[in-house]
C-alpha positions as CSV (number, residue, x, y, z in Angstrom):
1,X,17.4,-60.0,38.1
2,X,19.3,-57.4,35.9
3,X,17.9,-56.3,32.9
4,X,20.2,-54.1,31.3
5,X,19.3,-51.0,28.9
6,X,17.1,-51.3,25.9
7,X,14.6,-49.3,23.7
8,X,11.9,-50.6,20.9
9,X,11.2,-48.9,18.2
10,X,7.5,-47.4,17.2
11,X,4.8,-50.6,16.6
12,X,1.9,-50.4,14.9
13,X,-1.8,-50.7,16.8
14,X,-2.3,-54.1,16.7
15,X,-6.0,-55.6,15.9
16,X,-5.6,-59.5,16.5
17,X,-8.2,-62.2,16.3
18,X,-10.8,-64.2,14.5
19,X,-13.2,-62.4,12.7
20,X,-11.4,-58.6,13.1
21,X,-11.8,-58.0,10.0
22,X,-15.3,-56.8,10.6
23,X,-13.7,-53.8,12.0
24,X,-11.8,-52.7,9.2
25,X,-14.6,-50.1,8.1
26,X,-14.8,-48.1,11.6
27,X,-11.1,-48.5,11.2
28,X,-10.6,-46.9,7.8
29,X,-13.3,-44.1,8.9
30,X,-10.9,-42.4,11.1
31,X,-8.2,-41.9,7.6
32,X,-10.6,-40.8,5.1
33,X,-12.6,-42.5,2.0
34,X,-10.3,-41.8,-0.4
35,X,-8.5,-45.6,-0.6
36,X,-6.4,-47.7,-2.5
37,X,-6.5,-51.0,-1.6
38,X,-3.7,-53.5,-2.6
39,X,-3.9,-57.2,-3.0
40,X,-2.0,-60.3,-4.6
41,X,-3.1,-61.2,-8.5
42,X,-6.5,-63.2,-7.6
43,X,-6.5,-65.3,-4.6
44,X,-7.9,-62.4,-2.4
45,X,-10.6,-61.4,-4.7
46,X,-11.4,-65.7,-5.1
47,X,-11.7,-65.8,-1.0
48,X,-15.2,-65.4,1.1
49,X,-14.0,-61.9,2.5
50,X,-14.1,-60.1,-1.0
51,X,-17.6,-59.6,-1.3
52,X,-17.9,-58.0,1.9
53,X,-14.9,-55.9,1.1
54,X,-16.1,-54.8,-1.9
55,X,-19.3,-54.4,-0.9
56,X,-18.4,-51.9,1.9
57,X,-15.5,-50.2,-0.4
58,X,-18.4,-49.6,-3.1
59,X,-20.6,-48.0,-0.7
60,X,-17.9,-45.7,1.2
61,X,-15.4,-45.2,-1.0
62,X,-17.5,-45.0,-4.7
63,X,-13.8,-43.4,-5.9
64,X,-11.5,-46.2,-4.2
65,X,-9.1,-47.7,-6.1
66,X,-7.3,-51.0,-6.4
67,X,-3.6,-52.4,-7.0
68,X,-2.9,-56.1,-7.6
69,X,0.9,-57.1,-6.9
70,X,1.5,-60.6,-8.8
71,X,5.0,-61.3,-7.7
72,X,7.8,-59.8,-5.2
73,X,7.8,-56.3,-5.5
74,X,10.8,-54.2,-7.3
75,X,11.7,-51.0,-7.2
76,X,10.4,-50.1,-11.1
77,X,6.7,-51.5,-10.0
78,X,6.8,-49.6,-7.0
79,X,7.3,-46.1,-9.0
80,X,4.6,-47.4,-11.7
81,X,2.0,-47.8,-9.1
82,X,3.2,-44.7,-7.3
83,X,3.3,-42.2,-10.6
84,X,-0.4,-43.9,-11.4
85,X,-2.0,-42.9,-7.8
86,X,-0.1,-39.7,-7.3
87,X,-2.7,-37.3,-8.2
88,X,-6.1,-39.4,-6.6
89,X,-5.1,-37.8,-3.2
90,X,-5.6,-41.1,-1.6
91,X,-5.8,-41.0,2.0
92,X,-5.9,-44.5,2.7
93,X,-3.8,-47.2,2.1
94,X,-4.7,-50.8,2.6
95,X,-2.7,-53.6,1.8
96,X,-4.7,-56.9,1.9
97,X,-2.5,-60.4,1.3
98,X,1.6,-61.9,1.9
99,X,4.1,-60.2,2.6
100,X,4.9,-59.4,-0.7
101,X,1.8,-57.2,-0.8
102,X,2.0,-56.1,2.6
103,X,5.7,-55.1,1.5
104,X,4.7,-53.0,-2.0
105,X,1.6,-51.2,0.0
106,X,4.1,-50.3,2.7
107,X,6.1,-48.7,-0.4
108,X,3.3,-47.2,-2.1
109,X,2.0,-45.9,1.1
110,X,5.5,-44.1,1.6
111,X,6.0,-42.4,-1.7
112,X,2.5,-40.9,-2.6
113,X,3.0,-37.7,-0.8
114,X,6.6,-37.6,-1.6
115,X,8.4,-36.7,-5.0
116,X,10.9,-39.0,-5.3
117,X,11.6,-42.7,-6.5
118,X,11.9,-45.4,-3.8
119,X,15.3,-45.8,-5.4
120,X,16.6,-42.5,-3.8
121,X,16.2,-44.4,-0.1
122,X,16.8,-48.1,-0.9
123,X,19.7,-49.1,1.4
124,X,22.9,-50.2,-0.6
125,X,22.1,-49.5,-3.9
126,X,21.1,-45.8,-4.4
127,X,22.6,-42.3,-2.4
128,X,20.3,-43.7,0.4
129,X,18.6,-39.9,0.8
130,X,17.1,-39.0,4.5
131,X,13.1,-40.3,4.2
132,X,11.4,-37.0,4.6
133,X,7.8,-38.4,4.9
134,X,5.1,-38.0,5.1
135,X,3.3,-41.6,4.4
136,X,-0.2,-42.1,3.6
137,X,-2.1,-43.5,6.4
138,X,-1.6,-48.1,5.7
139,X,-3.4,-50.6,7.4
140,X,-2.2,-53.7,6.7
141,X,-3.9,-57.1,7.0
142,X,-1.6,-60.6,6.8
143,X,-3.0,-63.4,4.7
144,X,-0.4,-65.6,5.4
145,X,1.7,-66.0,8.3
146,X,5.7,-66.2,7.6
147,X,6.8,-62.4,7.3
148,X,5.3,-60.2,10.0
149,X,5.5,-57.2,7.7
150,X,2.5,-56.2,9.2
151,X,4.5,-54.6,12.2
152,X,8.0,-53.9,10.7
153,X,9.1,-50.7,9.1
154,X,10.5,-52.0,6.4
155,X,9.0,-52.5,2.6
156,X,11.4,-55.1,1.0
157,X,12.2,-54.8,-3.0
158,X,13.8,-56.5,-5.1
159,X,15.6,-56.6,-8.5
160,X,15.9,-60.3,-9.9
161,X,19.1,-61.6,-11.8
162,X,22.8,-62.0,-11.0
163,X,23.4,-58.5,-10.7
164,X,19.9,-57.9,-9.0
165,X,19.5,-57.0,-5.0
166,X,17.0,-57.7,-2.7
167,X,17.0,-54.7,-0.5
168,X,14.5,-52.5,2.0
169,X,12.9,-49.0,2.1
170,X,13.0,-48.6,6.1
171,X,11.9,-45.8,8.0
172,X,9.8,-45.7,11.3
173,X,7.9,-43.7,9.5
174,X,6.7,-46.4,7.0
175,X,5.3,-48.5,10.4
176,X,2.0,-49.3,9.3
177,X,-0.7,-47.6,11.2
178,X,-2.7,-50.4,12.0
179,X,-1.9,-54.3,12.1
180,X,-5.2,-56.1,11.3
181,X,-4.7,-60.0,12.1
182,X,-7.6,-61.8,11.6
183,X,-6.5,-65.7,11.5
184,X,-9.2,-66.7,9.6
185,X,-7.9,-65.4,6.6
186,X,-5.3,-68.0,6.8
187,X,-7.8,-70.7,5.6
188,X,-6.7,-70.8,2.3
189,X,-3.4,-70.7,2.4
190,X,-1.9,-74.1,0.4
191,X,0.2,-76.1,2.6
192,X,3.6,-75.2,0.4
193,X,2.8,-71.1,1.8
194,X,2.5,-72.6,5.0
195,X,5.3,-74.4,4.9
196,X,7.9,-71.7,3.5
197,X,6.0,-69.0,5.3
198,X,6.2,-70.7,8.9
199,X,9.6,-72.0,8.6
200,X,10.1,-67.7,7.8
201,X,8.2,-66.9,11.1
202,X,10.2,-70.0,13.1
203,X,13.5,-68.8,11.5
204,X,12.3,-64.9,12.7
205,X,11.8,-65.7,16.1
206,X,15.2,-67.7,16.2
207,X,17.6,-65.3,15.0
208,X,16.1,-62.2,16.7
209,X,16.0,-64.5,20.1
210,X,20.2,-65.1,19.4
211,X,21.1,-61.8,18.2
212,X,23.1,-59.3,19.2
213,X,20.8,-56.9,19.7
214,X,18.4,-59.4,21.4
215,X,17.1,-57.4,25.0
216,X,14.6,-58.8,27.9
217,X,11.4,-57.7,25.9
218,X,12.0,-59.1,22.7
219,X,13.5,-62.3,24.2
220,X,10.4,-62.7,26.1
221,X,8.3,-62.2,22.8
222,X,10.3,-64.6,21.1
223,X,9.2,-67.5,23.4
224,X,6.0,-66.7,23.4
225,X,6.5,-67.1,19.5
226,X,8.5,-69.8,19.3
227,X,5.7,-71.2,21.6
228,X,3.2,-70.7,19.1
229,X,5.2,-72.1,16.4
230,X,5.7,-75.0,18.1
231,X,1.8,-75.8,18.7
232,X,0.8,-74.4,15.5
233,X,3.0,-75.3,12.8
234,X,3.0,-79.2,12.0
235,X,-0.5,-79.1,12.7
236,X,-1.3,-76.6,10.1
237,X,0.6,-78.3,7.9
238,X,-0.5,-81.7,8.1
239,X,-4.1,-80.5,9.3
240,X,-4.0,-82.6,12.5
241,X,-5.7,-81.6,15.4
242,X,-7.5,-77.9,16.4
243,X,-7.1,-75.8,12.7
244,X,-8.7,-73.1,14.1
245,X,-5.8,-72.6,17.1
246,X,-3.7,-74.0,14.3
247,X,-3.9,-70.7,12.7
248,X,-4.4,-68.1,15.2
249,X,-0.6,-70.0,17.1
250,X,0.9,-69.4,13.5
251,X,-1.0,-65.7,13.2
252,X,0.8,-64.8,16.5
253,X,3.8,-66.1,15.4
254,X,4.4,-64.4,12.3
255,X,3.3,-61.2,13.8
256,X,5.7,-61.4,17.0
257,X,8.6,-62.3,14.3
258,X,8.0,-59.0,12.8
259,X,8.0,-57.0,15.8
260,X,10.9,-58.4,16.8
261,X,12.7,-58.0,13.5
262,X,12.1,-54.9,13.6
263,X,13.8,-54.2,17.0
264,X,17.0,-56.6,17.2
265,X,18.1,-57.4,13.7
266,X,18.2,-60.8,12.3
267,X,21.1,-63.3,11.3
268,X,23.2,-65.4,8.9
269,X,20.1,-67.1,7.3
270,X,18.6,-63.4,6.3
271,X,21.7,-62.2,5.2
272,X,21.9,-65.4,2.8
273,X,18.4,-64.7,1.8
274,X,19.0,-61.3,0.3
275,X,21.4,-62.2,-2.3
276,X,19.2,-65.7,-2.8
277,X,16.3,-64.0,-3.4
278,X,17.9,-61.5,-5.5
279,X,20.0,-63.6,-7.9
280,X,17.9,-66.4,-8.2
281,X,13.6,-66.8,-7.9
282,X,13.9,-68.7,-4.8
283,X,10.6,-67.5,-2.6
284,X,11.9,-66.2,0.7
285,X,9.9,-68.8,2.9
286,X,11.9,-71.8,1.2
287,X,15.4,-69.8,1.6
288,X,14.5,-69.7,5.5
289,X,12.9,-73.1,5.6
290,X,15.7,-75.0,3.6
291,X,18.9,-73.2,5.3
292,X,17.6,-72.6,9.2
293,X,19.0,-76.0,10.4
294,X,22.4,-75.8,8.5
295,X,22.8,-72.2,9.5
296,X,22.0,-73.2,13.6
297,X,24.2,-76.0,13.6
298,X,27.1,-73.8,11.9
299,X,26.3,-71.2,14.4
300,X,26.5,-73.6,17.2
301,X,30.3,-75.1,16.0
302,X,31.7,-71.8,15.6
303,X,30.8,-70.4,19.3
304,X,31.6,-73.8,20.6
305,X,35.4,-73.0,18.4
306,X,35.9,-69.6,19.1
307,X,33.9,-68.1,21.7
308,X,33.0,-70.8,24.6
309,X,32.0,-68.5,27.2
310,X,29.3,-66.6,24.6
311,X,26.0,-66.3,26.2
312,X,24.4,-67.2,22.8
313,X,25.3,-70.9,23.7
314,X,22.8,-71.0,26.3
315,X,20.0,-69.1,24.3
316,X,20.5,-71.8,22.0
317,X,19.8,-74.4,24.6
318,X,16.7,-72.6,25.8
319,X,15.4,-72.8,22.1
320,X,15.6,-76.7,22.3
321,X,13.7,-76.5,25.6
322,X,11.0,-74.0,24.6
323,X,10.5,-75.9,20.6
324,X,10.7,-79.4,22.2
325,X,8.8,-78.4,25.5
326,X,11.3,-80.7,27.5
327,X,14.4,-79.9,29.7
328,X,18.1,-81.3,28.6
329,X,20.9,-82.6,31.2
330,X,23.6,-80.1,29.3
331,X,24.0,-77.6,26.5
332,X,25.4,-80.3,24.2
333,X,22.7,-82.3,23.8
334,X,20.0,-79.7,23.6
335,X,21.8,-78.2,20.8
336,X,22.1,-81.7,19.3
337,X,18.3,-82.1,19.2
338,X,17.8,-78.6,18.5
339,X,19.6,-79.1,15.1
340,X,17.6,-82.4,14.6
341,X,14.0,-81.4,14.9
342,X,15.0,-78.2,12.8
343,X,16.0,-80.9,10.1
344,X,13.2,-83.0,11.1
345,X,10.7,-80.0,10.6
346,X,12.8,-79.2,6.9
347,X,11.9,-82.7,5.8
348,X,8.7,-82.5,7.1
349,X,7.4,-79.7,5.2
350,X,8.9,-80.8,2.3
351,X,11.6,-77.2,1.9
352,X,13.4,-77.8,-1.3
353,X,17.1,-77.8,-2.4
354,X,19.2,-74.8,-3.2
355,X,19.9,-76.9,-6.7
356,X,16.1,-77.3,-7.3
357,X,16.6,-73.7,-8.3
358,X,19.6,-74.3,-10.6
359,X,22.0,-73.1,-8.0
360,X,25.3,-75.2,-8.4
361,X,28.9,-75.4,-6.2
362,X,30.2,-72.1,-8.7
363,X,27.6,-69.9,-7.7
364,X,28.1,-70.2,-4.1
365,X,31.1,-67.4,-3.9
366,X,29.3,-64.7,-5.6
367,X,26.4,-65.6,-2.8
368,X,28.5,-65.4,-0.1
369,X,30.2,-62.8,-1.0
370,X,26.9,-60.7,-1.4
371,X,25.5,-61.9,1.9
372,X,27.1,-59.5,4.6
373,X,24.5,-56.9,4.3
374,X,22.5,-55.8,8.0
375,X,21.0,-59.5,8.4
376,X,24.4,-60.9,8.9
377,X,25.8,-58.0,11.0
378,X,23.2,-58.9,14.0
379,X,24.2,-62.7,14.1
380,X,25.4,-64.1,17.1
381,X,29.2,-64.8,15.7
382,X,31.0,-63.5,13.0
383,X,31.4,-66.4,10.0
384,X,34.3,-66.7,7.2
385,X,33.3,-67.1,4.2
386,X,34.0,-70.4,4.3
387,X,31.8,-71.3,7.1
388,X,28.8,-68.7,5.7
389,X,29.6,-71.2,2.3
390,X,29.1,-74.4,4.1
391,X,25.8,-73.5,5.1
392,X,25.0,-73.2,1.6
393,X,26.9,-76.4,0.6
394,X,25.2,-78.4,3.3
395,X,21.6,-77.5,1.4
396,X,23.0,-78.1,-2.4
């Protein structure tokens, strides 16, 4: 067996399992009791952890201090929150909820001690300046499973409109001290989160498993993800059979898509998502969920056009085997039911349309041409624009 060269890139401790959350004060007592703690609007503070959360903040930290992020976080909220926190000396940050929260505490986390705007190291739109550091210690703790921010360096931000971005604050250094993954936080997610969310995680775990970057360690996470995925996801979704394993499969799942993000780079579908996400208010979950199928099968034609003897045309065989648990007589036809039960799965969870967010055939250019950022540098082939377009076309 050869296993040629790699390296992966600082993770964060990883706390995983029902009812961690208990831990979270003997955790935070080793960072200090000065804390801000970040959640989504409401739903957090509606949940049965709160009390106990605020119970124990109350009692350790009487000065602690609390965020709420409503919606997916840009660059000018990020500053706010920064500029108000700046002179608490908060030693703590802990950022309780989706990704989108996980995301702005990451941010927030990173900027505290340091006297700049986040603008000054977003990549692509600023002079992209060298992140001195140092961040404030972060915990963060998932309450959904999709992004696996919980164990990527990155804090995504975003600026909504035509001439908006979607783009990341990434530095090793913003690698959140401690991943707290308790799946019982999951419980409350609605099934349209668990939907766009998992289809995030599934899409994750694909495109990291096919890209170029892909090595023997993160290839071996991957199936154990995609693993998880597959006994997790439709039963979450449709609440069938063990919810409890339900969640903790999906829990795993998100969090191995993150780590593995975070080491190999993703593909076509997140390099569509950034100018998506940007342009139009399209949640990032549905992006993944609605475009993972077209994306594959486009994937599969070009390699099968251009590049026969890539690798990448067997990984993609293994994916039917490992999401279908069965074994195919040839690459051909697992690729053929691959690309079915991915559109199966799309129908299934009920993903939506591009045009269900008012995007029409016009707008498809200015997408594409906005979509070659580092998502789309990792996948497995190089597209035209033509064929990155058709992936959009085939989900008007």
């Amino acid at each position: 067996m050869h296993i040629s060269a790699f390296s992966i890139a600082r993770l964060p401790k990883i706390i995983f399992g029902s009812n961690t959350l208990s831990q979270l004060p003997d955790l935070a007592a080793n960072f200090g009791s000065r804390i801000l703690l970040v959640t989504g609007q409401q739903a957090f503070e509606k949940s049965s952890q709160w009390p106990f959360i605020k119970g124990w903040l109350d009692a350790f930290s009487p000065a602690w201090h609390h965020a709420r992020i409503s919606q997916e976080p840009s660059p000018e909220l990020v500053d706010t929150l920064v500029k108000q926190y700046a002179d608490e000396n908060i030693e703590l940050v802990i950022g309780i909820g989706g990704g989108s929260v996980l995301d702005a505490a990451k941010a927030i986390a990173g900027l505290l001690r340091v006297n700049h705007s986040v603008m000054d190291f977003l990549e692509g739109v600023g002079p992209e300046l060298p992140y001195p550091g140092p961040a404030v210690p972060y915990i963060a703790i998932p309450t959904t499973a999709g992004t696996g921010s919980e164990a990527t360096k990155n804090a995504v931000l975003s600026k909504q409109g035509l001439s908006g971005f979607k783009k990341s604050f990434r530095d090793e250094q913003l690698v959140p001290d401690v991943a707290l993954i308790d799946p019982n936080l999951l419980e409350s997610c609605p099934p349209d989160l668990i939907a766009a969310n998992g289809m995030d995680a599934l899409t994750q775990l694909m495109e990291s498993f096919v890209s170029t970057k892909a090595n023997t360690m993160t290839d071996a996470l991957a199936i154990s993800g995609l693993r998880a995925c597959r006994e997790g996801l439709l039963d979450w979704y449709h609440q069938t059979g063990d919810q409890q394993q339900a969640r903790e499969c999906m829990a795993y799942a998100s969090m191995i898509s993150g780590i593995n993000l975070a080491q190999t780079g993703l593909g076509s579908v997140h390099g569509l998502a950034s100018p998506l996400g940007a342009f139009y208010p399209i949640p990032h979950g549905v992006v993944c969920g609605t475009l993972v199928a077209s994306a594959t099968r486009v994937n599969i034609e070009t390699l099968n056009a251009r590049e026969q003897d890539n690798q990448t045309l067997r990984k993609y065989a293994r994916l039917a085997t490992i999401l279908c648990n069965k074994k195919f007589k040839d690459n051909d036809t697992a690729h053929q039911v691959l690309i079915e039960l991915l559109n199966d799965w799309t129908e299934q969870l009920k993903l939506p349309r591009l045009s269900n967010y008012k995007i029409q055939e016009q707008d498809l250019d200015h997408i594409v041409k906005h979509s070659r950022g580092s998502s789309m540098t990792t996948n497995p082939i190089v597209l035209t624009d033509d064929e990155i377009k058709s992936v959009l076309m085939d989900r008007l």
